[in-house]
C-alpha positions as CSV (number, residue, x, y, z in Angstrom):
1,X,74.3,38.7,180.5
2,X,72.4,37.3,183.2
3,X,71.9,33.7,181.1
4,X,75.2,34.0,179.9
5,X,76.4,31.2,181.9
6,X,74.0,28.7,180.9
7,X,74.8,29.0,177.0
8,X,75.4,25.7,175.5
9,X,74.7,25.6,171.9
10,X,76.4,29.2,171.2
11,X,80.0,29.7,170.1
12,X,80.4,31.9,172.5
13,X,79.9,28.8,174.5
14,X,81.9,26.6,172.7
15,X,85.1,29.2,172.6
16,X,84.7,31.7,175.6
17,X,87.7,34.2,175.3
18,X,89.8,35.2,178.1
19,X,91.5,37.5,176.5
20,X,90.3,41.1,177.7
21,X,89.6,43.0,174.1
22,X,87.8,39.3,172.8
23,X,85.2,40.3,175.0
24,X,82.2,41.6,172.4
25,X,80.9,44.1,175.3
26,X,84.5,45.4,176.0
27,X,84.6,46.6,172.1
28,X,81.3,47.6,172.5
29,X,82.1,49.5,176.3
30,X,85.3,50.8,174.6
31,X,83.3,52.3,171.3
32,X,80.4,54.0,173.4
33,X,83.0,55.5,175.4
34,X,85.0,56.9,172.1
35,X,81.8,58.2,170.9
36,X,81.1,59.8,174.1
37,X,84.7,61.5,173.9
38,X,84.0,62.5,170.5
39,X,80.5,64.0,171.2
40,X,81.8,66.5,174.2
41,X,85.2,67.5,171.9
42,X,82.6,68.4,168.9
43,X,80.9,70.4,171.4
44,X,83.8,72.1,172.8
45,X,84.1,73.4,169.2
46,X,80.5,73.9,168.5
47,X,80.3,71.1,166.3
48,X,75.9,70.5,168.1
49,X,75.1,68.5,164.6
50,X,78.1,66.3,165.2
51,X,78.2,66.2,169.2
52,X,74.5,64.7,168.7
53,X,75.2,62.1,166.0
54,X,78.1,61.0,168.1
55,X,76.2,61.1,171.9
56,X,73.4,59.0,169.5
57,X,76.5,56.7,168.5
58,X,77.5,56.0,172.1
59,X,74.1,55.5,173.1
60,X,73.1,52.5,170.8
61,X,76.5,50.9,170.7
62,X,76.4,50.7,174.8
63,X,72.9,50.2,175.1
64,X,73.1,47.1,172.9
65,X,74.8,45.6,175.3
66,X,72.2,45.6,178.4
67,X,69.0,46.6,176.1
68,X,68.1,43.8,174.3
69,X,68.5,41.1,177.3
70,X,66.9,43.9,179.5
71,X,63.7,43.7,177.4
72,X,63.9,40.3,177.0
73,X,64.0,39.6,180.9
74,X,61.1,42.3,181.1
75,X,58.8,40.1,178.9
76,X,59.6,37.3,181.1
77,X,58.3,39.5,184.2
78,X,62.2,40.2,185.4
79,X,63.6,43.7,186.6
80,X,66.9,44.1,187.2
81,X,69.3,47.3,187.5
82,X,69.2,47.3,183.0
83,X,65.6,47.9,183.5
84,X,66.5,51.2,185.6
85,X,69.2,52.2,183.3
86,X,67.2,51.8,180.5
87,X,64.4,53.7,182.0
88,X,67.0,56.1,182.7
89,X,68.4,56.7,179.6
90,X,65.2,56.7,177.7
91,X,64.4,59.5,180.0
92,X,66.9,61.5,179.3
93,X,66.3,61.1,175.9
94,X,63.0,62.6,176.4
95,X,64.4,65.7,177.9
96,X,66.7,65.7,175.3
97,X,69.8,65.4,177.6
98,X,71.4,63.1,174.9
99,X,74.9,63.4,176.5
100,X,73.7,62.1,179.6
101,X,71.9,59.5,178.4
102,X,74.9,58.3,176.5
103,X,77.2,58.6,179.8
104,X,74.7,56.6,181.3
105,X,74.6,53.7,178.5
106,X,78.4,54.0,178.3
107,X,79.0,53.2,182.2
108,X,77.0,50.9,182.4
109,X,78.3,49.4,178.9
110,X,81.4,49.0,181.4
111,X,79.5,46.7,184.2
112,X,78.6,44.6,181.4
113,X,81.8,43.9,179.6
114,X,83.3,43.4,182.9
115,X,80.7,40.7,183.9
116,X,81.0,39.2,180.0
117,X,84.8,38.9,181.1
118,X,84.1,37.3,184.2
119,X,81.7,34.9,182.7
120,X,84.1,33.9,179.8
121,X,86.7,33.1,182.6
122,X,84.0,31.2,184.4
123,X,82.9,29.0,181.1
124,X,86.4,28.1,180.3
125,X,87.0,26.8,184.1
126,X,83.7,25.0,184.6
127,X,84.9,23.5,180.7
128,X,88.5,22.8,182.1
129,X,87.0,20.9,185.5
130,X,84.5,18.7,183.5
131,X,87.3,17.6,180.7
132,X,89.0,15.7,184.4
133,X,85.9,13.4,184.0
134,X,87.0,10.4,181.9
135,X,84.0,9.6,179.6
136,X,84.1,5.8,180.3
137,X,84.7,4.0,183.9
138,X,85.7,0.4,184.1
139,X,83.8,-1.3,187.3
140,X,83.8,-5.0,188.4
141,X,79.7,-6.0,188.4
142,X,78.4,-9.1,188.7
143,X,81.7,-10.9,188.5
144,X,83.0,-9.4,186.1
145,X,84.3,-6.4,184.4
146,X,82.0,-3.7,182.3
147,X,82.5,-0.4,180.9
148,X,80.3,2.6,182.2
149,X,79.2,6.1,182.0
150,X,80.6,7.9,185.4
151,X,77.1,9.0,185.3
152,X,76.2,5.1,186.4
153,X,78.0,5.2,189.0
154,X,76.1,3.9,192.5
155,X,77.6,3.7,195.9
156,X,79.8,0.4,196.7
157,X,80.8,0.1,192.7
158,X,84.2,-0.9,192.9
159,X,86.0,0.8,189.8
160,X,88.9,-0.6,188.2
161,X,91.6,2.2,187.7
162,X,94.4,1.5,185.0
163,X,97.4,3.1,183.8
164,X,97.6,6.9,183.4
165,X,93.4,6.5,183.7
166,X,91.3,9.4,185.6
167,X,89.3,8.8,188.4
168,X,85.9,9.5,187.9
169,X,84.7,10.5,191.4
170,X,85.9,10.2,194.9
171,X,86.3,6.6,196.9
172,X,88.6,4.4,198.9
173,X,91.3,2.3,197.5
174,X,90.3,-1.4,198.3
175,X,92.7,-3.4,196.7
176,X,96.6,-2.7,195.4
177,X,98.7,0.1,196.2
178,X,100.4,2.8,194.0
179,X,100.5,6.6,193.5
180,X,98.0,8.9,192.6
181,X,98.8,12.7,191.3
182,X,95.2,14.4,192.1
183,X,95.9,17.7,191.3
184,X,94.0,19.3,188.5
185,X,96.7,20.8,186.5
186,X,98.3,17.5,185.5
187,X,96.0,14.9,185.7
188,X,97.5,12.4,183.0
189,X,100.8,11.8,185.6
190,X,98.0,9.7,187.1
191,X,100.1,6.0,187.2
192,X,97.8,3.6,189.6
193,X,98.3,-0.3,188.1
194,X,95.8,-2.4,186.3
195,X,94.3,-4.3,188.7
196,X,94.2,-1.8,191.8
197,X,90.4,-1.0,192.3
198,X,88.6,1.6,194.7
199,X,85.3,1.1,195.8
């Protein structure tokens, strides 16, 4: 989860889900732990063939969720807290305390669907803030007027703001007057007039 936030060519990226159960680690967090249910209600009825397949269930569906990243970070020369759980689990296996092990992939299963949450939120507001950016500036250069990139933008450029236009960055009106809404939840009530430039 930790490069979660960086993803740019994923759809995960491209549609990050704020709804709770859209989460792909909450389904997962959710299945480990109905596994993990299951597996101490077989044993409560001496089910031991059963309570085992179903503490192995919860312990690969919530260890996909921190395992694989976990390892990968590990090749990379990273340790984190997945590398203890891990470590963890995988020891428990060994003394073949199975239900444990899956209680410890399922809570954790929990941290990571919460933080997969949190980072889908955080996607679609870091999308929401950049869509303000209008992808073309008009400045006056050189005596006249030319279409830019914000990304062009210098110091002492003196941008030309029209009708219902964005503004691309912060600066100082120079010239005209008129009313700006600057708030981010309505930015198209923008109304300065053609003309009206800030520097």
């Amino acid at each position: 989860m930790g490069d979660a936030c960086c993803a740019t060519d994923s759809d995960e990226a491209d549609e990050a889900p704020v709804e709770l159960w859209r989460i792909r680690e909450v389904r997962a967090a959710a299945a480990a732990g109905a596994f993990l249910v299951g597996g101490f209600m077989a044993g409560a009825s001496g089910g031991d063939d059963v309570q085992r397949g179903m503490f192995l269930a919860a312990l690969a569906v919530g260890g996909w969720t921190f395992v694989p990243e976990t390892l990968r970070a590990f090749l990379r020369g990273r340790l984190g807290v997945g590398t203890l759980m891990m470590i963890a689990a995988a020891g428990a296996v060994v003394l073949g305390e199975l239900g444990e092990a899956a209680s410890l992939a399922f809570l954790f299963s929990i941290s990571e669907a919460l933080e997969g949450y949190a980072m889908a939120r955080t996607r679609r507001g870091l999308r929401a803030l950049l869509a303000l950016v209008p992808e073309r500036v008009t400045v006056r250069r050189d005596g006249g007027e030319a279409e830019i990139d914000p990304e062009q933008l210098v110091a002492g450029d003196v941008m030309v703001v029209g009708p219902g236009e964005r503004l691309a960055t912060d600066g100082i009106v120079r010239q005209g007057r008129s009313t700006l809404d600057l708030s981010l939840s309505s930015p198209a009530r923008s109304r300065p007039q053609r003309g009206h430039s800030c520097e």
